[in-house]
DSSP file (Angstrom, degrees, kcal/mol; ACC not computed):
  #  RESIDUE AA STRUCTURE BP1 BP2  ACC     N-H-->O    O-->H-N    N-H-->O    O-->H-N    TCO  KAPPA ALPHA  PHI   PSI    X-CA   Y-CA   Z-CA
    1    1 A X              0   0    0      0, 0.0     2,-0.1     0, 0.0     5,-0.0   0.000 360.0 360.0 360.0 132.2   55.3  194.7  133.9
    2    2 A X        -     0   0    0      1,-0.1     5,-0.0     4,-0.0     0, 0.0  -0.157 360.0-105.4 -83.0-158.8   53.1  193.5  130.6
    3    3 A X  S  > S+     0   0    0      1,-0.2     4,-0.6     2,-0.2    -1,-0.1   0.578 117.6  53.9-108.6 -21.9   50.0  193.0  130.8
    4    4 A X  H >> S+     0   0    0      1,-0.2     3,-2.0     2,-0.2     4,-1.1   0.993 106.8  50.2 -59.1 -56.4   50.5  188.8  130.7
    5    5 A X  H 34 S+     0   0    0      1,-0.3     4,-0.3     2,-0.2    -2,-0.2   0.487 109.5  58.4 -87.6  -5.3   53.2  188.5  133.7
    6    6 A X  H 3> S+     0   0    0      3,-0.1     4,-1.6     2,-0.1    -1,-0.3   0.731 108.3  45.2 -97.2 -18.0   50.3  190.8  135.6
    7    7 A X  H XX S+     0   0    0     -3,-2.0     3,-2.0    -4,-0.6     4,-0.6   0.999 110.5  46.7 -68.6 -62.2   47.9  188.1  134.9
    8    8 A X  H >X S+     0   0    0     -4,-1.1     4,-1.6     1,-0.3     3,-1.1   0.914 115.6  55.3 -45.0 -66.9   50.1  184.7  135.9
    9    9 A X  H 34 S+     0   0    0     -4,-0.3    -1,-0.3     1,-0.2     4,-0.2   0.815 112.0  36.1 -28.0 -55.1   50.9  186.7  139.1
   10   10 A X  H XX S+     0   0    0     -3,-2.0     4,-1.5    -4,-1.6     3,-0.6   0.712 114.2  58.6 -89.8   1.1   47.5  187.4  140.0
   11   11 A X  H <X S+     0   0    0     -3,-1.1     4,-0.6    -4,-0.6     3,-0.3   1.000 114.6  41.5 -70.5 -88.5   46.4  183.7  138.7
   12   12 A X  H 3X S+     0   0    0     -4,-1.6     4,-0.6     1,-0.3    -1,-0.2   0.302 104.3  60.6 -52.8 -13.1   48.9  182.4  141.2
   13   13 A X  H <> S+     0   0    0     -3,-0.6     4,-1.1    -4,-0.2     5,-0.4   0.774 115.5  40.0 -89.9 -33.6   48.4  184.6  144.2
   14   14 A X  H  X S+     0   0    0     -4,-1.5     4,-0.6    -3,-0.3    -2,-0.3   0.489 102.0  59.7 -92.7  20.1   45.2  183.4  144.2
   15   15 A X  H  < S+     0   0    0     -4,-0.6    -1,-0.2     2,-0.2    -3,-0.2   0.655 113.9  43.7 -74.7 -64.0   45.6  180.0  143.4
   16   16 A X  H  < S+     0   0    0     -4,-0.6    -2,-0.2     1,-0.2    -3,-0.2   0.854 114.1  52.6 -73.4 -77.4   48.0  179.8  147.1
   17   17 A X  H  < S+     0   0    0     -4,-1.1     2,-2.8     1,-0.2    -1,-0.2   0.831 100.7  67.0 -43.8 -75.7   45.3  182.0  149.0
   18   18 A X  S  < S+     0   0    0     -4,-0.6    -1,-0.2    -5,-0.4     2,-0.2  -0.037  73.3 147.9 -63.5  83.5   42.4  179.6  147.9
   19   19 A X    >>  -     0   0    0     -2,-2.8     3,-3.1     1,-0.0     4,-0.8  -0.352  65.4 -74.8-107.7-167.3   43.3  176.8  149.7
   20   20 A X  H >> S+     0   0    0      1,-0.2     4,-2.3    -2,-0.2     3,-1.2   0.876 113.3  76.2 -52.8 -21.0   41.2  173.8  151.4
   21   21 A X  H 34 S+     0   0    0      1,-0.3    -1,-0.2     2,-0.2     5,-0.1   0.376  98.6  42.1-100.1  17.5   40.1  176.1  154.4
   22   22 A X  H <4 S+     0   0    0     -3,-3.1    -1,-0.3     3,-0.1    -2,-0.1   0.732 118.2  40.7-100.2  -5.2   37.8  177.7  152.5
   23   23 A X  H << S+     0   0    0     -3,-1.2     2,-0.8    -4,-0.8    16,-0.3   0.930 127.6  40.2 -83.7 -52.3   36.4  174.7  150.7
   24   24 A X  S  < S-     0   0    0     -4,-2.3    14,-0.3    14,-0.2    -1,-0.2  -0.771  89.6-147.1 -81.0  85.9   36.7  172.7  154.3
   25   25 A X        -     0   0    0     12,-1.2     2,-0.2    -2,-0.8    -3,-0.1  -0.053  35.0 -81.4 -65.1-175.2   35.6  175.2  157.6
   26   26 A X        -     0   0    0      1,-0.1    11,-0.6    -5,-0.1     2,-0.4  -0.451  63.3 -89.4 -96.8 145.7   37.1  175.0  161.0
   27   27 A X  E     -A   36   0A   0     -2,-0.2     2,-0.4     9,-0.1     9,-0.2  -0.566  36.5-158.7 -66.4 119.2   35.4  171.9  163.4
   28   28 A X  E     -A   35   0A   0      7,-1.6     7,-2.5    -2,-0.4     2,-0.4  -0.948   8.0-168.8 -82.4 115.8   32.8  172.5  165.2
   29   29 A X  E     +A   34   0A   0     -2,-0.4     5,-0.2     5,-0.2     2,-0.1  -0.931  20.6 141.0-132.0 138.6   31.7  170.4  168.5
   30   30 A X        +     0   0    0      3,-0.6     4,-0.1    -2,-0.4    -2,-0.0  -0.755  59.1   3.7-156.5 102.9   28.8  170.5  170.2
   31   31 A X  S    S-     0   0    0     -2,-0.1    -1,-0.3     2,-0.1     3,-0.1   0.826 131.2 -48.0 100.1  69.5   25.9  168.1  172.2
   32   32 A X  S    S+     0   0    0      1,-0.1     2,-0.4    -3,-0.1    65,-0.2   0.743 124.1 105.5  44.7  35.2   28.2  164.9  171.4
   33   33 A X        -     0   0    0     63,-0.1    -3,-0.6    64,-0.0     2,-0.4  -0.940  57.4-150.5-142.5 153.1   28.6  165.9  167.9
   34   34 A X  E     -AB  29  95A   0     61,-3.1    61,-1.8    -2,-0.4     2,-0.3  -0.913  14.1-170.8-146.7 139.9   30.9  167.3  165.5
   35   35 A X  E     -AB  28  94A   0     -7,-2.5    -7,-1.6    -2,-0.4     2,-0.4  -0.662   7.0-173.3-116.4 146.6   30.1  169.4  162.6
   36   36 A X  E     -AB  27  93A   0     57,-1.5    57,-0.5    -2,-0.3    -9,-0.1  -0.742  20.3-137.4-139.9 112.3   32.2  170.5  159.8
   37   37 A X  E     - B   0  92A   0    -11,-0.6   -12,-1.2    -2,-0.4    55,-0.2  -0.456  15.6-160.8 -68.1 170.9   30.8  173.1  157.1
   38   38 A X  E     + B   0  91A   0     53,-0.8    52,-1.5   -14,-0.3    53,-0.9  -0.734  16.9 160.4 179.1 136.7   31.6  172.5  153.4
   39   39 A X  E     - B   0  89A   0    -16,-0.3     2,-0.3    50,-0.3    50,-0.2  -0.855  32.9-124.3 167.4 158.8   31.4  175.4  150.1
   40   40 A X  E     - B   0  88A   0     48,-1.9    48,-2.1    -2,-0.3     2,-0.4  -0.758  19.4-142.4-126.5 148.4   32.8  175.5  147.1
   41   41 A X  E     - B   0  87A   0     -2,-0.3     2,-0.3    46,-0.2    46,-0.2  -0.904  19.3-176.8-133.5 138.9   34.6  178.2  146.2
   42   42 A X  E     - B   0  86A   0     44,-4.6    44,-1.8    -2,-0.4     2,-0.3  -0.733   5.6-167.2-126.9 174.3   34.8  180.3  142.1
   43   43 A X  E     - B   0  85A   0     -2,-0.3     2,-0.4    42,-0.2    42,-0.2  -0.815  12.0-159.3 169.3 148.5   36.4  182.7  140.8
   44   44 A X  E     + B   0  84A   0     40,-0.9    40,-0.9    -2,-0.3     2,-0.6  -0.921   7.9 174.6-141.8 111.3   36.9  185.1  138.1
   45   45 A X  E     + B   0  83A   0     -2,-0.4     2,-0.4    38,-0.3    38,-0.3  -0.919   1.5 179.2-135.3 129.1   39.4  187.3  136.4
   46   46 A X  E     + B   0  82A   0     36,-1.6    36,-1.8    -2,-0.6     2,-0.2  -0.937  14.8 175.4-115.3 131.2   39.0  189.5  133.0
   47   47 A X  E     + B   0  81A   0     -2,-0.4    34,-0.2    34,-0.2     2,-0.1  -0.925   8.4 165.0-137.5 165.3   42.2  191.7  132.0
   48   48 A X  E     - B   0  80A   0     32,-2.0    32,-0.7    -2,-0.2     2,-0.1  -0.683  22.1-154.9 172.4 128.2   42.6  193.7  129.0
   49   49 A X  E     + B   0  79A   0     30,-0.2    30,-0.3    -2,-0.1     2,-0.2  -0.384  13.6 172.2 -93.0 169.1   44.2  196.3  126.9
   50   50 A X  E     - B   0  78A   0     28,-1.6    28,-2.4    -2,-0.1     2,-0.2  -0.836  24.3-143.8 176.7 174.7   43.6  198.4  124.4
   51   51 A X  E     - B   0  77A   0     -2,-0.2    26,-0.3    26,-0.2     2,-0.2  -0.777  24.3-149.5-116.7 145.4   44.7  201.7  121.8
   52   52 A X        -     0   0    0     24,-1.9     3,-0.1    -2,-0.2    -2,-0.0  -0.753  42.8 -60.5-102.7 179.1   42.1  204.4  120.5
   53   53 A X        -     0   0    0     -2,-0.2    23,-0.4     1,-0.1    -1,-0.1   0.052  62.5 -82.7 -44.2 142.2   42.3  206.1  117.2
   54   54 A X        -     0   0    0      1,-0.2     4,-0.4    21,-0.1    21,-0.1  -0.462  39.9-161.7 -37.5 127.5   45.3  208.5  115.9
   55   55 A X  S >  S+     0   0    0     19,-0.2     3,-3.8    16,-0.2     7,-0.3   0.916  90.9  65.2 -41.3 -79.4   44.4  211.8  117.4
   56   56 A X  T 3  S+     0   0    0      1,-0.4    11,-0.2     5,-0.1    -1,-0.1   0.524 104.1  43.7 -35.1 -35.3   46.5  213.4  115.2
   57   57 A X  T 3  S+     0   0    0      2,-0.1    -1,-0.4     4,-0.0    -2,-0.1   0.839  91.1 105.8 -89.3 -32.1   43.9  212.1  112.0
   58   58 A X  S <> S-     0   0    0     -3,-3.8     4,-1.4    -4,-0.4     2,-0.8  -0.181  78.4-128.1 -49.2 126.9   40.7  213.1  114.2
   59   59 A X  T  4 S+     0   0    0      1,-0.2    -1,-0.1     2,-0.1     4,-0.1  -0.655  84.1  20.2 -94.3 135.9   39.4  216.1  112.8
   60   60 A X  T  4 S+     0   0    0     -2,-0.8    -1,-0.2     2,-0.3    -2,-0.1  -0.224 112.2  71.2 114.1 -41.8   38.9  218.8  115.4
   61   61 A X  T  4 S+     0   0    0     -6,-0.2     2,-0.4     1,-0.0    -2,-0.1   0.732  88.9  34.5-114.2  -3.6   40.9  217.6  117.8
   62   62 A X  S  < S-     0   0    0     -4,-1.4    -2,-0.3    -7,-0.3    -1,-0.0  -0.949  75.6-134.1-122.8 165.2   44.7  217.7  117.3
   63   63 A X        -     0   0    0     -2,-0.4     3,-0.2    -4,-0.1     4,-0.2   0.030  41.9 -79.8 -84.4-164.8   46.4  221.1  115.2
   64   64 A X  S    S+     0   0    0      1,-0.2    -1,-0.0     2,-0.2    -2,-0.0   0.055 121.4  71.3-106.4  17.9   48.6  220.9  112.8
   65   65 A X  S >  S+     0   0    0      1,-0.1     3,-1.1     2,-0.1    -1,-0.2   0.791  82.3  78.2-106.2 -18.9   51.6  220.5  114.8
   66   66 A X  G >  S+     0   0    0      1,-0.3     3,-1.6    -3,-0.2     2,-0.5   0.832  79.8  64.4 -26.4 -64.2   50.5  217.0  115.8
   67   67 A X  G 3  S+     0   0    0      1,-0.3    -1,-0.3    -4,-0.2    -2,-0.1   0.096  96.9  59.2 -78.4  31.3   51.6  215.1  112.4
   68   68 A X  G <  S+     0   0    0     -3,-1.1    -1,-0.3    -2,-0.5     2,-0.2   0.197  94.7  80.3-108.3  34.1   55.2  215.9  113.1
   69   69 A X  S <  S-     0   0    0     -3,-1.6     2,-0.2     1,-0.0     5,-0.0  -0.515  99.1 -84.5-104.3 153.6   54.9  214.0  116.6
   70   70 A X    >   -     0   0    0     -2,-0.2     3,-2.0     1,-0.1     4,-0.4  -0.520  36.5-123.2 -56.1 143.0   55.2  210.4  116.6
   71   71 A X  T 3  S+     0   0    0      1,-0.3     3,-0.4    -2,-0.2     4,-0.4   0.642 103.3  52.8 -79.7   9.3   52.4  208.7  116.0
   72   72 A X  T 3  S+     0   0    0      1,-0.2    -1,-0.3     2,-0.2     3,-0.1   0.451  99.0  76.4-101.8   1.2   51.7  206.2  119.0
   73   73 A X  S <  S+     0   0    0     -3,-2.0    -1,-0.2     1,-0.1    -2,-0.2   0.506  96.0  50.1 -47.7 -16.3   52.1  209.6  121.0
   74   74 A X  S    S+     0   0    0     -3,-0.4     2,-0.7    -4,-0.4   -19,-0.2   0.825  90.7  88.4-104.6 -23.1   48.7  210.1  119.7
   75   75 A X        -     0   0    0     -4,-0.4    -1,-0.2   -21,-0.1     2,-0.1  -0.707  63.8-151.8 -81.3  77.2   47.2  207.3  120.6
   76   76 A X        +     0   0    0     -2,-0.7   -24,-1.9   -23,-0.4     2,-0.2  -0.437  23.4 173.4 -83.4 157.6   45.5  206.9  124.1
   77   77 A X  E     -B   51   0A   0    -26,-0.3     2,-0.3    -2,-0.1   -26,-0.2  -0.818  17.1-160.2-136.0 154.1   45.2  203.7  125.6
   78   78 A X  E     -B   50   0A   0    -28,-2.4   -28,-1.6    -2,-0.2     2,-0.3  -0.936   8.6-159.6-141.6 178.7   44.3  201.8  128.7
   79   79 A X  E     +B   49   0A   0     -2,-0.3     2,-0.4   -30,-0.3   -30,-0.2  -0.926  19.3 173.0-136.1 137.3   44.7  198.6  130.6
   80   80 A X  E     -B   48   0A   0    -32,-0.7   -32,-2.0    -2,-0.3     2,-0.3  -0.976  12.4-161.4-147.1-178.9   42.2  197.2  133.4
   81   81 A X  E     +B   47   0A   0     -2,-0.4   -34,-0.2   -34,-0.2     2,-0.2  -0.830  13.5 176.8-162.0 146.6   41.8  194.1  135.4
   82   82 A X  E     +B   46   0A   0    -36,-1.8   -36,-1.6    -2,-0.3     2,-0.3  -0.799   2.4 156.8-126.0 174.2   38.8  192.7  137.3
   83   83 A X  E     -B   45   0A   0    -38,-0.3     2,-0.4    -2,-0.2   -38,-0.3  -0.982  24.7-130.4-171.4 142.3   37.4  189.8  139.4
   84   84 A X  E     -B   44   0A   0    -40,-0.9   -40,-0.9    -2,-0.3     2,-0.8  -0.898   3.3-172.5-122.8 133.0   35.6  187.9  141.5
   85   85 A X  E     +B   43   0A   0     -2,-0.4     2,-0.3   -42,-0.2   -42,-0.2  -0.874  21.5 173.6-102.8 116.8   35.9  185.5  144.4
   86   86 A X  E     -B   42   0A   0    -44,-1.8   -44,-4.6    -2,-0.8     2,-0.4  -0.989  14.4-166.6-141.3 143.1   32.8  183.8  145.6
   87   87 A X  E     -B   41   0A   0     -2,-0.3     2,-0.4   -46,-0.2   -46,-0.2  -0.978  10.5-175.3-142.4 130.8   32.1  180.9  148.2
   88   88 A X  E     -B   40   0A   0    -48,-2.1   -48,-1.9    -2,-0.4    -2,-0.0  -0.837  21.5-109.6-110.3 156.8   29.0  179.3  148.5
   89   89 A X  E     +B   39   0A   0     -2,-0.4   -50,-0.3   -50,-0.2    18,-0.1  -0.334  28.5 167.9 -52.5 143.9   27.6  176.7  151.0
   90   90 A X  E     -     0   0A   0    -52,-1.5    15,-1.4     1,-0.2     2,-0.3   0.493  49.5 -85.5-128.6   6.3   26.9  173.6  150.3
   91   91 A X  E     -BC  38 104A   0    -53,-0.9   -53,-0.8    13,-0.3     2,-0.5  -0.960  39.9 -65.8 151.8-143.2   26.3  171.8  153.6
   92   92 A X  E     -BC  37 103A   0     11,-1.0    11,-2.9    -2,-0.3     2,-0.5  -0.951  17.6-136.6-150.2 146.2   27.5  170.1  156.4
   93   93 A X  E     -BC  36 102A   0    -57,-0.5   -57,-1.5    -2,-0.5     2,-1.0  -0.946  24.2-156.3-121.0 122.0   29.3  166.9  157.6
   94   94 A X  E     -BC  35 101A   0      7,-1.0     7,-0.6    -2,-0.5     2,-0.3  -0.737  10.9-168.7 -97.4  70.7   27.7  165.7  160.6
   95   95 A X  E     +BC  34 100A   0    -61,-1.8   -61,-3.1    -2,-1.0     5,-0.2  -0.624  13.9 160.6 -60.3 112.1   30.1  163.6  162.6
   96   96 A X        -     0   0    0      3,-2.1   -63,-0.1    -2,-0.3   -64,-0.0  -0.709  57.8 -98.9-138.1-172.4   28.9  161.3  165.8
   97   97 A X  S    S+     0   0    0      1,-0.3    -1,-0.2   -65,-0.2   -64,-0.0   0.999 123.7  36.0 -89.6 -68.6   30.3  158.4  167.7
   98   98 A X  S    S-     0   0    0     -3,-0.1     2,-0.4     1,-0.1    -1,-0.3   0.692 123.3 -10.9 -66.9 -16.3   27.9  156.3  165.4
   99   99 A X        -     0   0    0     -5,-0.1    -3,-2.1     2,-0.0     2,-0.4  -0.924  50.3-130.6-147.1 177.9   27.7  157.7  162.1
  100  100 A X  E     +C   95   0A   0     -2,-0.4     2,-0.3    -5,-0.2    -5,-0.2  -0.963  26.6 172.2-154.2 139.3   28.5  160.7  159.5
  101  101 A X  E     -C   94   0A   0     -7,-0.6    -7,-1.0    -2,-0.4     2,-0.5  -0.689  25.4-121.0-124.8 155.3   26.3  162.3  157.3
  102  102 A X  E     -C   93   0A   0     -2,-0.3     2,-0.5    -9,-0.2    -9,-0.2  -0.956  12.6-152.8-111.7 141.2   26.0  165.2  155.0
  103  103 A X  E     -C   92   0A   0    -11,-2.9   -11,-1.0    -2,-0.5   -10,-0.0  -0.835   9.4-149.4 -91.3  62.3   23.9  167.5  155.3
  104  104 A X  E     -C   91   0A   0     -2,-0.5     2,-0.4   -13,-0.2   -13,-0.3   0.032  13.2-139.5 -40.5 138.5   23.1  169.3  152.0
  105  105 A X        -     0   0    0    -15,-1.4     2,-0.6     2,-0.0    -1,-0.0  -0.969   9.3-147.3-101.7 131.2   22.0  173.1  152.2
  106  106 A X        -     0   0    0     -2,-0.4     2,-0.8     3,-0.0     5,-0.1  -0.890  14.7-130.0-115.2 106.0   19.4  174.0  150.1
  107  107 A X    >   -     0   0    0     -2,-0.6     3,-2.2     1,-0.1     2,-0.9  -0.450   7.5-140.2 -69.9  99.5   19.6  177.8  148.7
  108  108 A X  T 3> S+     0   0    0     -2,-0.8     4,-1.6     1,-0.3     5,-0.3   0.297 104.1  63.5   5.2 -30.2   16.5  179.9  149.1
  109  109 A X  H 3> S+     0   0    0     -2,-0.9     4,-2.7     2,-0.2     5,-0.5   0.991 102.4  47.2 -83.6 -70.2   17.6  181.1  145.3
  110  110 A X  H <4 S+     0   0    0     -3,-2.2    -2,-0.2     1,-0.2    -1,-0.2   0.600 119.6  38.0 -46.0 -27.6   17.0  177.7  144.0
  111  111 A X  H >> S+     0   0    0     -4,-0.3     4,-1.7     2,-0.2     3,-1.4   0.925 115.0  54.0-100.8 -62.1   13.1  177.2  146.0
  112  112 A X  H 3X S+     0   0    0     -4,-1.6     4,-1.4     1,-0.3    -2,-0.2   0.898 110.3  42.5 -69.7 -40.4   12.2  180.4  145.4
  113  113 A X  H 3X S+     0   0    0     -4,-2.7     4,-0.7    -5,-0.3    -1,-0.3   0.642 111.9  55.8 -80.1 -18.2   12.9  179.9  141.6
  114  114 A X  H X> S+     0   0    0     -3,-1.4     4,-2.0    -5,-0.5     3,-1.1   0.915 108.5  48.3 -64.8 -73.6   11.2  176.4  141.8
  115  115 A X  H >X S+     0   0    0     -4,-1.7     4,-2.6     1,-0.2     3,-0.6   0.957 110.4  54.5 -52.7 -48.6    7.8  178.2  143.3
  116  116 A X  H 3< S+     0   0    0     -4,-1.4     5,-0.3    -5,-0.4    -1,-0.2   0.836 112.7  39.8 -42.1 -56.4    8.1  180.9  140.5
  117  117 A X  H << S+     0   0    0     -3,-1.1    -1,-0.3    -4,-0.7    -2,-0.2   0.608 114.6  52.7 -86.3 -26.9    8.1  178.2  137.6
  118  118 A X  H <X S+     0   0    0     -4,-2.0     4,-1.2    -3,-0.6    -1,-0.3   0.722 117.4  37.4 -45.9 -43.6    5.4  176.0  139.4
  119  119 A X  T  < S+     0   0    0     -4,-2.6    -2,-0.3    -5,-0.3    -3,-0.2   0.682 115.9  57.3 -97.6   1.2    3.0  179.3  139.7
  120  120 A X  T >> S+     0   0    0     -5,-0.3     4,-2.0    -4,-0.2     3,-1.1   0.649 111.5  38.9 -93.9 -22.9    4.2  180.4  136.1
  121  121 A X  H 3>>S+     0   0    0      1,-0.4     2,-3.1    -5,-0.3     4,-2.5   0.918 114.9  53.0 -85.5 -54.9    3.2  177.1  134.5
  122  122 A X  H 3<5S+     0   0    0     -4,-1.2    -1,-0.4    -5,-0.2    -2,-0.1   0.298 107.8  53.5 -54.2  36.4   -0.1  176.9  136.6
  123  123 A X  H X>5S+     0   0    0     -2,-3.1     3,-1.0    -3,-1.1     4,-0.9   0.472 115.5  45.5-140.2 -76.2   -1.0  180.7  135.4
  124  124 A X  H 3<5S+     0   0    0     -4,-2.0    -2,-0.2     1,-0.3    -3,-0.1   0.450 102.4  52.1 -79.5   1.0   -0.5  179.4  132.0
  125  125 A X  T >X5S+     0   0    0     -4,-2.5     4,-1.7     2,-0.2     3,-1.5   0.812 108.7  61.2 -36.2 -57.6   -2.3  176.2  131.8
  126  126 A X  G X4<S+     0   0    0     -3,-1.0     3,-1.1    -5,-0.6    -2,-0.2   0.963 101.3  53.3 -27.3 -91.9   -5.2  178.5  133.2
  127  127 A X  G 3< S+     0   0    0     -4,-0.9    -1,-0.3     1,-0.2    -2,-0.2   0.528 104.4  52.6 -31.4 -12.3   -5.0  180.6  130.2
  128  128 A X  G <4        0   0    0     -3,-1.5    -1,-0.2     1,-0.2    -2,-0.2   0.892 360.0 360.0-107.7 -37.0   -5.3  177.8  127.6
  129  129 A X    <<        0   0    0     -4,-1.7    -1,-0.2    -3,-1.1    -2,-0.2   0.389 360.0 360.0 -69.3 360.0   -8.5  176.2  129.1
């Protein structure tokens, strides 16, 4: 199989695997209410080939019996593939008899990187006075 038709393959199994029920969770109900969580879902794939140098010209490391061999015999190579799949929250739909809401979730990364740049600025403001 090249090293394209391994891609489209794995492009496509995980295209049908990520479907709405990870973006959409399963219904929850509870206390006259019914909640459904929400997340967005990413994902990432690097593939890639490649040849190293003619042995066979490297000096030291192939004899002299090497240049009557062909020469892409001399020539190691590899292939890899990698990935990622990631799903994050983003909140909640809050279903009751009278209304529905969202519920945004607000990620701890995001506040915590707020306070940083809030005490960063105040540190240097300090310094200039």
């Amino acid at each position: 199989m090249d090293i394209k038709q391994f891609f489209n393959e794995a492009h496509n199994t995980i295209c049908n695997y990520a479907d709405v029920k990870f973006v959409f969770g399963n219904l929850i109900e509870a206390e006259g209410k019914a909640i459904i969580p929400v997340s967005t879902i990413k994902y990432a794939i690097g593939i890639g080939e490649g040849k190293g140098p003619d042995l066979s010209k490297v000096k030291g490391i192939a004899g002299e019996e090497a240049e009557d061999k062909n020469p892409t015999e001399n020539r190691p190579g590899g292939k890899g593939i990698g990935g990622k799949l990631s799903n994050s929250p983003l909140g909640v739909f809050e279903i009751t008899e009278d209304s529905t809401r969202f519920i945004p979730v607000i990620p701890v990364k995001a506040i915590l990187m707020m306070i940083t740049v809030w005490i960063v600025t105040r540190v240097f403001k300090r310094k200039r006075k």
